[in-house]
GUBA-738948 format. One record per residue (C-alpha): residue number from 1; x, y, z. Coordinates in Angstrom, 3 decimals. Layout:
BEGIN
R   num          u          v          w
R   NUM          X          Y          Z
...
//
This chain:
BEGIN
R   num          u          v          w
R     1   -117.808     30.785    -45.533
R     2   -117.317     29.658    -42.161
R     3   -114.650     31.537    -39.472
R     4   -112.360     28.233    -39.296
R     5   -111.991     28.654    -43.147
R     6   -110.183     32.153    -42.762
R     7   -106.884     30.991    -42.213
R     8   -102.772     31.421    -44.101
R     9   -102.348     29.511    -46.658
R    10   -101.058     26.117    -45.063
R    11    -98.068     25.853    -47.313
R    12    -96.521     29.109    -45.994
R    13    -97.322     28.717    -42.506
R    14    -95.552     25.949    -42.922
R    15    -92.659     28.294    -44.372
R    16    -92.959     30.190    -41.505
R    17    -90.408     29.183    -39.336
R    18    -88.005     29.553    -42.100
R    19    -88.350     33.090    -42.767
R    20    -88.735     33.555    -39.006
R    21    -85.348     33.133    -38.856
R    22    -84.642     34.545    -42.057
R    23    -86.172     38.096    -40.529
R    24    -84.389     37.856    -37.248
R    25    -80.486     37.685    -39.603
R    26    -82.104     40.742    -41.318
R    27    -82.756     42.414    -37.885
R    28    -79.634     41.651    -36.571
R    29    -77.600     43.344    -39.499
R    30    -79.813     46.462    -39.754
R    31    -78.353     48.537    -42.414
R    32    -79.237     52.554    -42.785
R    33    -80.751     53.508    -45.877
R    34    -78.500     53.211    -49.067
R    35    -75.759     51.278    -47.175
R    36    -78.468     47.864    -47.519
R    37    -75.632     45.678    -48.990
R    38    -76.073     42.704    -46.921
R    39    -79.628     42.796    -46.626
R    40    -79.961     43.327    -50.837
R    41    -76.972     40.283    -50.824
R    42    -79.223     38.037    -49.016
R    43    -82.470     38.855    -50.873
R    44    -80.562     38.680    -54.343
R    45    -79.630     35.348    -53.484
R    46    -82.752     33.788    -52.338
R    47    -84.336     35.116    -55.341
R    48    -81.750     33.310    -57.434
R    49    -82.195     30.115    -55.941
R    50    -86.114     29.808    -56.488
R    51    -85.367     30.893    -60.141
R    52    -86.621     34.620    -60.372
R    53    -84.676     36.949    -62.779
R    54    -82.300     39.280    -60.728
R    55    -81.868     42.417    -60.988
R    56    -79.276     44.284    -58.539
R    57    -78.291     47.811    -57.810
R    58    -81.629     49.741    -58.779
R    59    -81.738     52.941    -57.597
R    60    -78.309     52.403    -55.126
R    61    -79.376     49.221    -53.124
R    62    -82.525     48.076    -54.622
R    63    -83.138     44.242    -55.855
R    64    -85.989     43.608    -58.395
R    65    -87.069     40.047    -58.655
R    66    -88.991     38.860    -61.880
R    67    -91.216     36.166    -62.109
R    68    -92.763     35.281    -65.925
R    69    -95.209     32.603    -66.261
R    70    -97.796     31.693    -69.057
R    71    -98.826     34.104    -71.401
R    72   -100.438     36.719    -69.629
R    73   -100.021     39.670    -70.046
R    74   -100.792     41.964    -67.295
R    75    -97.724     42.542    -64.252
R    76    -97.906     43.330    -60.900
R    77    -95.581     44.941    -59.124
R    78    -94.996     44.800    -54.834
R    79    -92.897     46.692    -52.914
R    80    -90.968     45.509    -49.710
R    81    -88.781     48.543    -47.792
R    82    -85.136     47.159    -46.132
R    83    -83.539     50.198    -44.809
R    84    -83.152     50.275    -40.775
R    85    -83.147     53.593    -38.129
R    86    -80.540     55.204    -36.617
R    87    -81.187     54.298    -33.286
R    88    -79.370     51.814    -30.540
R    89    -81.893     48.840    -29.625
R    90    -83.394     48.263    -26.071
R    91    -85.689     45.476    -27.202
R    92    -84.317     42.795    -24.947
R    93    -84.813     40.285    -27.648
R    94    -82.062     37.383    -28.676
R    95    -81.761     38.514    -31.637
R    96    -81.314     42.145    -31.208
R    97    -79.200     44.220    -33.680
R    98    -75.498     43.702    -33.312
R    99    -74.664     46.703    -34.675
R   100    -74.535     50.014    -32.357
R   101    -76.947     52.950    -33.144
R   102    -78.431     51.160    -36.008
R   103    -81.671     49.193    -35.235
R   104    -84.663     47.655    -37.385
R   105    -87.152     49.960    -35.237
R   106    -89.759     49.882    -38.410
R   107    -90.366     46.058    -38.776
R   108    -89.021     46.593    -42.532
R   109    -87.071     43.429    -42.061
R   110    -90.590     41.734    -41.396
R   111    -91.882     43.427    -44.150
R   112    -88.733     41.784    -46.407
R   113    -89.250     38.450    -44.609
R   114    -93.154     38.597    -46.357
R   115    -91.926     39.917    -49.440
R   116    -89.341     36.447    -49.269
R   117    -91.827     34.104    -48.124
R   118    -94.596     34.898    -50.963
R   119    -91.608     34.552    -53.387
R   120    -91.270     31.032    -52.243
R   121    -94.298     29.840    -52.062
R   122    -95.269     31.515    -55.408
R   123    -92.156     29.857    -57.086
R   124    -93.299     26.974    -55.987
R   125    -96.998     26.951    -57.004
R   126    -96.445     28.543    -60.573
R   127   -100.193     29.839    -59.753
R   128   -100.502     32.737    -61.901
R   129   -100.122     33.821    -65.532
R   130    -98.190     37.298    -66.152
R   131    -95.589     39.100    -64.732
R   132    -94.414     39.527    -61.466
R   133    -92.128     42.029    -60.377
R   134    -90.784     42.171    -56.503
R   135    -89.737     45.474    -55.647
R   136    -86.706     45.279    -52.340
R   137    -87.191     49.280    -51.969
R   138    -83.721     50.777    -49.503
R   139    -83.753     54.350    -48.011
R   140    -87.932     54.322    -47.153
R   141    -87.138     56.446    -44.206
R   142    -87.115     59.728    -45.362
R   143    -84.058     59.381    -47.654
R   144    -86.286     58.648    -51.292
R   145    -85.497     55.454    -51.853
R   146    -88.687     55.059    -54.271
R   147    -88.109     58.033    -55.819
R   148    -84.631     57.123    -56.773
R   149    -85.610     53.140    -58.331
R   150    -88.136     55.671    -60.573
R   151    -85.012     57.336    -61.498
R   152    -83.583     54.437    -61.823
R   153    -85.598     53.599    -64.747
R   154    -87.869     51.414    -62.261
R   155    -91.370     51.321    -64.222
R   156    -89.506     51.454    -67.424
R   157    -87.535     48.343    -66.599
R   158    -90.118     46.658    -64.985
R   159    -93.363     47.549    -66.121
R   160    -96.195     47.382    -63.964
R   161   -100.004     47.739    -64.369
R   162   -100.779     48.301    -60.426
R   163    -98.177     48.465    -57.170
R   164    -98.990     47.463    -53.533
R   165    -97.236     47.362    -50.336
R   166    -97.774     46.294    -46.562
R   167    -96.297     48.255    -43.289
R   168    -96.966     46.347    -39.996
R   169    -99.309     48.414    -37.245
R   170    -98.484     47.882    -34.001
R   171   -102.088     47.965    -31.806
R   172   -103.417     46.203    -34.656
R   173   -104.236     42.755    -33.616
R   174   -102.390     39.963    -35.742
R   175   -104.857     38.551    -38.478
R   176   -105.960     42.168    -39.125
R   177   -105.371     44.801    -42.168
R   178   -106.751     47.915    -42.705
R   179   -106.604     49.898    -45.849
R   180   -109.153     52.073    -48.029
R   181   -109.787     54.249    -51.071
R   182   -108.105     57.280    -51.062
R   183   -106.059     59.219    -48.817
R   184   -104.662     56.823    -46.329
R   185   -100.668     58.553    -45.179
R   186   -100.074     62.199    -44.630
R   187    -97.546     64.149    -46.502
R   188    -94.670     65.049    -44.842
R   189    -92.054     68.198    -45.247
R   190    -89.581     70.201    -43.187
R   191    -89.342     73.806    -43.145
R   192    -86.257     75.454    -42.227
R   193    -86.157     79.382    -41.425
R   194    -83.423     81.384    -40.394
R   195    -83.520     84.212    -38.936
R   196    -80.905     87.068    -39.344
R   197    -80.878     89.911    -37.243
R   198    -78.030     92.456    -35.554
R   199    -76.572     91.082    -32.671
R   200    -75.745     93.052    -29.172
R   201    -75.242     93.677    -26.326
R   202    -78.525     92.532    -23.489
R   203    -78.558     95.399    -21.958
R   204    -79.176     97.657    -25.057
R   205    -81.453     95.833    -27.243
R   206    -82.460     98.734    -29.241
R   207    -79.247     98.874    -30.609
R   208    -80.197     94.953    -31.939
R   209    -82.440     93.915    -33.831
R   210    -83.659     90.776    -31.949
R   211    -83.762     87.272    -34.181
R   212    -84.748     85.500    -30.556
R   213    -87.941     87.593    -30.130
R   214    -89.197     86.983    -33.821
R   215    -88.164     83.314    -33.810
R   216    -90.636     83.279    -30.502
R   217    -93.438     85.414    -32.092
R   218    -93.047     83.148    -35.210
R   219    -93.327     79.939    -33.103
R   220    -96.861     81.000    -31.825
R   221    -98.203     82.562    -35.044
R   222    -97.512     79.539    -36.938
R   223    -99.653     77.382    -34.173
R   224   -102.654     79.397    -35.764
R   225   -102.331     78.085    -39.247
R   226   -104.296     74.752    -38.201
R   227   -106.706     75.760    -35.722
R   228   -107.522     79.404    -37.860
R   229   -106.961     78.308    -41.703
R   230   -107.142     74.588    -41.749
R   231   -111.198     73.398    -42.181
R   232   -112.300     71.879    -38.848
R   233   -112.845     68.956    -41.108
R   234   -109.760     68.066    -41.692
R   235   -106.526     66.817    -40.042
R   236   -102.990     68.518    -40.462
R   237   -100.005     69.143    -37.855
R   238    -97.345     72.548    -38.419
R   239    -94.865     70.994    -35.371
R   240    -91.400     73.591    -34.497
R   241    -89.225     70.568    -33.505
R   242    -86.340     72.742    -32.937
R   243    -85.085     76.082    -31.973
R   244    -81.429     77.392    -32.134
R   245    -80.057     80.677    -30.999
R   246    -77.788     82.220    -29.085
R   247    -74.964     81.438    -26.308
R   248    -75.114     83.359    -23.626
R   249    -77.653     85.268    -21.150
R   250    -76.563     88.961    -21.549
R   251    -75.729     88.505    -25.755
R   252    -78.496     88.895    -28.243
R   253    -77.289     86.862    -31.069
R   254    -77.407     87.670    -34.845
R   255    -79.535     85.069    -35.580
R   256    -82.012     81.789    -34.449
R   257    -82.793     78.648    -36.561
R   258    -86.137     77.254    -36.543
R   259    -86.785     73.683    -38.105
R   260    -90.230     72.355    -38.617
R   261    -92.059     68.857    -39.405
R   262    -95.479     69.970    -41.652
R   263    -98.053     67.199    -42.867
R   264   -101.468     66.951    -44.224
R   265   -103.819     63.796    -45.253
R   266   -105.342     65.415    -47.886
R   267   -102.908     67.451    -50.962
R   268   -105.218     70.348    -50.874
R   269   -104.442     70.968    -47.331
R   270   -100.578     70.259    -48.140
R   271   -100.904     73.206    -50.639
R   272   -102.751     75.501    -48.028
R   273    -99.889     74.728    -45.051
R   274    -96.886     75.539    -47.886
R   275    -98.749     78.937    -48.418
R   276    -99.641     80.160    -45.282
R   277    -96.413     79.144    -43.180
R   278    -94.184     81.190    -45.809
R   279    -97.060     83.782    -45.706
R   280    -96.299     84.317    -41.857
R   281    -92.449     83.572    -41.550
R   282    -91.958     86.645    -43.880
R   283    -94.777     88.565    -42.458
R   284    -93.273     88.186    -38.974
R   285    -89.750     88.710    -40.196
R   286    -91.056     92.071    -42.093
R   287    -92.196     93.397    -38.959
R   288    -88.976     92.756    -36.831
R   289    -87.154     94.159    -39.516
R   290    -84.966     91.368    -39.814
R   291    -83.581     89.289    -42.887
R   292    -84.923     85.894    -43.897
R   293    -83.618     82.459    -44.673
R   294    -86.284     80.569    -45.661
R   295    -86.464     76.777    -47.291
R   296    -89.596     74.638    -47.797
R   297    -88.180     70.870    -48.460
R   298    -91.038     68.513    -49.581
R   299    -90.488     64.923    -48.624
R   300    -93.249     63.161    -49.400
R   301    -96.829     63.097    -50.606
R   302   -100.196     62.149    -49.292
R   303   -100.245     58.314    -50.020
R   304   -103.588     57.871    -52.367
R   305   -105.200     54.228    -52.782
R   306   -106.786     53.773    -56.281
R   307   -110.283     52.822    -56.271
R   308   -110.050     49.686    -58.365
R   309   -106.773     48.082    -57.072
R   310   -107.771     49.548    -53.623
R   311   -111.024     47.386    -53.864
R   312   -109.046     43.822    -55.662
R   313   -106.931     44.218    -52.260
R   314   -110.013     44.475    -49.983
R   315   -111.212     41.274    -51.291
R   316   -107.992     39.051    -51.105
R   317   -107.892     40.368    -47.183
R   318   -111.491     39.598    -46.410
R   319   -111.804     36.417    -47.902
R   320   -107.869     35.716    -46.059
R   321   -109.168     36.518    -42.285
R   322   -112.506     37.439    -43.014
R   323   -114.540     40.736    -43.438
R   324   -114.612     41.308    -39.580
R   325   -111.119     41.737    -39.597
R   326   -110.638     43.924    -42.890
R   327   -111.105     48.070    -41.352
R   328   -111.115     50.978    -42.951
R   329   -110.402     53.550    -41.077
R   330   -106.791     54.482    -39.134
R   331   -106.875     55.493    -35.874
R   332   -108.003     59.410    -34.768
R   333   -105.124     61.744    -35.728
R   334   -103.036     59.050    -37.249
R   335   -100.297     60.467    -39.668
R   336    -97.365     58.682    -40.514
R   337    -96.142     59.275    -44.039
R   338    -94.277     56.955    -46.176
R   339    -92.622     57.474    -49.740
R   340    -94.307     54.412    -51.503
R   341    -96.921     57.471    -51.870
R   342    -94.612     58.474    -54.735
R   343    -94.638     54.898    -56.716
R   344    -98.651     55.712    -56.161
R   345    -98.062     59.065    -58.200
R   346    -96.891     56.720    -61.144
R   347    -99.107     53.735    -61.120
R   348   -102.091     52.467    -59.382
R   349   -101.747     50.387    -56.600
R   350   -102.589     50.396    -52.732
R   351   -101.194     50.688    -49.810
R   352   -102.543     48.210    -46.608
R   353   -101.486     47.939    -42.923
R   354   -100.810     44.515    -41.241
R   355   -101.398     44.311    -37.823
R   356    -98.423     43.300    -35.522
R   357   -100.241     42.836    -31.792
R   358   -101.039     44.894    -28.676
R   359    -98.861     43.539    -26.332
R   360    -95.505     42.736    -25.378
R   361    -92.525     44.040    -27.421
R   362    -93.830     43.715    -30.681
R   363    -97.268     45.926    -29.624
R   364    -94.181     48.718    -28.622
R   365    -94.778     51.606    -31.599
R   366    -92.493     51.666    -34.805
R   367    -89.871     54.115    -34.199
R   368    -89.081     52.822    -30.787
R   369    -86.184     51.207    -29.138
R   370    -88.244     49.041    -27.504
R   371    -89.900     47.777    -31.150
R   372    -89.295     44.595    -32.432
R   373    -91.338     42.389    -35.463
R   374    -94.321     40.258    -34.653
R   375    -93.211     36.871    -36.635
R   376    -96.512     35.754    -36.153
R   377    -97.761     38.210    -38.557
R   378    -95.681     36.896    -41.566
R   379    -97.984     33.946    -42.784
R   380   -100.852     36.209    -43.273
R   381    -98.893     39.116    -44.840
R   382    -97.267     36.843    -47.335
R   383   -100.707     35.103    -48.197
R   384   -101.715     37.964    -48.932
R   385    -99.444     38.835    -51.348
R   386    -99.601     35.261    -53.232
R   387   -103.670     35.308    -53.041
R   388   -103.384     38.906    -54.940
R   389   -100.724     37.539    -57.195
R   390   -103.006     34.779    -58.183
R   391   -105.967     36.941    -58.632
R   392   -104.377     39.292    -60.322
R   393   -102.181     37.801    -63.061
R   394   -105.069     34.884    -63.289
R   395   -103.911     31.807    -64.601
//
């Protein structure tokens, strides 16, 4: 196959400009996670119109779209995130958000403007033979969106015998994915500790018992979990984000707050981190003599690809742009997280990054006032979710 044959599917880059501006409503109405009413409104609608079966209101916000043709009997399920960040834009762009403190700093507008666009085009063709099921996840950021369509009955509703999903990747040159078998997104979990000693008065700590002392001892024996227990092998992060104690020079207070970001790539290494950083906050705490508050919160798992579905996905991509622009590997000490690692707990599926560009505001990193959507990128992330449709439900 020759390079001028990798290439969108014409029909949805001609669809393009469409859901160009289709993305850039979304990202002006950005809408926090669980409070998506506009942006589910919108996506409820279109589906309606190109004659999917609607579904509203799954777990909060969520929209499933359904799709039945032929007699097939296998479904697929795909998963598009709509929640936004709490942060004020500085993109510059026309259509920046018109909402203060609330931006689309994520690109999961883009990724809803995809999800949209392969609707279209697939309720157009009629090109497969099953069931299709179009997941419009809210509250991705941290909040457990998935988890709660799962309680929502999601899989039981709307069954599904594999689940994908897409997240643009700024540096990532447009035309590009990467994904791979296994591990591909760390876990991610918070720690908070509290500290509770005996206030006093500075000038007579010994009739204290310090909480600002430990919280600083703590701070530097927890750096030694990674480098000391962690295999050299391996990548994982214990970061103290934030420390809280006290008021004034001359008062030792009666207690500090510590609050800390943990993640691993790989759930054995998850498992170690949980053990050891409650192994040395109470050790620590033991030895000052002080009381402990401690709470280990797990957000979300390492996101593991299934080999089969993981290897159906690597196909549609290389024979979409080609092989030399299918990778497999993320960048050195990548380690975002993402909660569509829980829908991977349920079923098998895979998760693949789009790229979005190196330069200019869309090459800015997610999570960044400066961020804003490469539209360029949406023909080839929604032919790649009509390709898979068709070669997976296979008419």
């Amino acid at each position: 196959m020759s390079q001028a044959l990798f290439a969108p599917i014409a029909r949805i880059v001609e669809l393009q400009d469409e859901f160009t501006r289709i993305r850039r409503q979304i990202h002006q109405h950005p809408e926090l996670g669980f409070e998506e009413h506009r942006t589910s409104a919108l996506v409820a609608g279109l589906l309606r119109e190109w004659g999917y079966e609607v579904h509203e209101g799954v777990g909060g916000t969520g929209v499933v779209g359904v799709l039945r043709l032929g007699n097939g009997s296998r479904s697929l399920g795909i998963r598009a995130d709509m929640d936004a960040l709490p942060i004020q834009e500085a993109s510059g762009v026309p259509h920046c958000s018109q909402h203060a403190g609330k931006m689309h700093a994520c690109g999961h507008d883009g990724h809803t403007a995809i999800l949209l666009c392969a609707a279209r085009y697939l309720a157009e063709s009629k090109s497969f033979d099953g069931t299709l099921n179009l997941i419009f996840q809210p509250a991705e950021e941290q909040l457990g969106g998935a988890v709660a369509m799962m309680d929502d009955s999601l899989f039981e509703r709307f069954p599904c015998d594999a689940v994908y999903a897409l997240h643009n990747a700024p540096g990532l040159p447009v035309g590009c994915f990467l994904t791979r078998e296994g591990p591909l997104s760390a876990s991610s979990d918070r720690v908070s500790i509290r500290l509770l000693g005996v206030g006093g008065h500075g000038a007579m700590p010994h009739t204290a018992k310090d909480p600002v002392v430990a919280a600083a001892e703590m701070v530097l024996a927890l750096q030694t979990i990674v480098s000391r227990n962690v295999p050299s092998t391996e990548t994982a992060v214990v970061t103290v984000g934030s420390i809280h104690a006290g008021d004034a020079p001359n008062v030792i207070p009666d207690q500090a707050v510590l609050q800390l970001s943990v993640r691993a790539t790989i759930p054995e290494v998850r498992e170690l981190l949980k053990k050891r950083i409650a192994e040395v906050a109470h050790g620590v705490a033991a030895v000052h003599g002080i009381e402990l508050d401690y709470r280990y919160e797990e957000l979300m798992p390492v996101l593991v690809n299934t080999p089969e579905e993981t290897r159906l996905l690597r196909e549609v991509a290389s024979e979409l742009v080609g092989p030399q622009r299918l990778l497999s590997n993320p960048p050195a000490g990548f380690l975002g997280s993402e909660d569509f690692a829980w829908m991977l707990q349920r079923r098998p599926g895979c998760y693949i990054a789009l790229g979005n560009g190196q330069s200019g505001p869309s090459g800015c990193m997610v999570h960044n006032p400066g961020y804003d959507f490469n539209d360029a990128a949406i023909p080839f992330g929604a032919s790649l979710w009509a390709r898979l449709a068709e070669k997976y439900l296979v008419a």
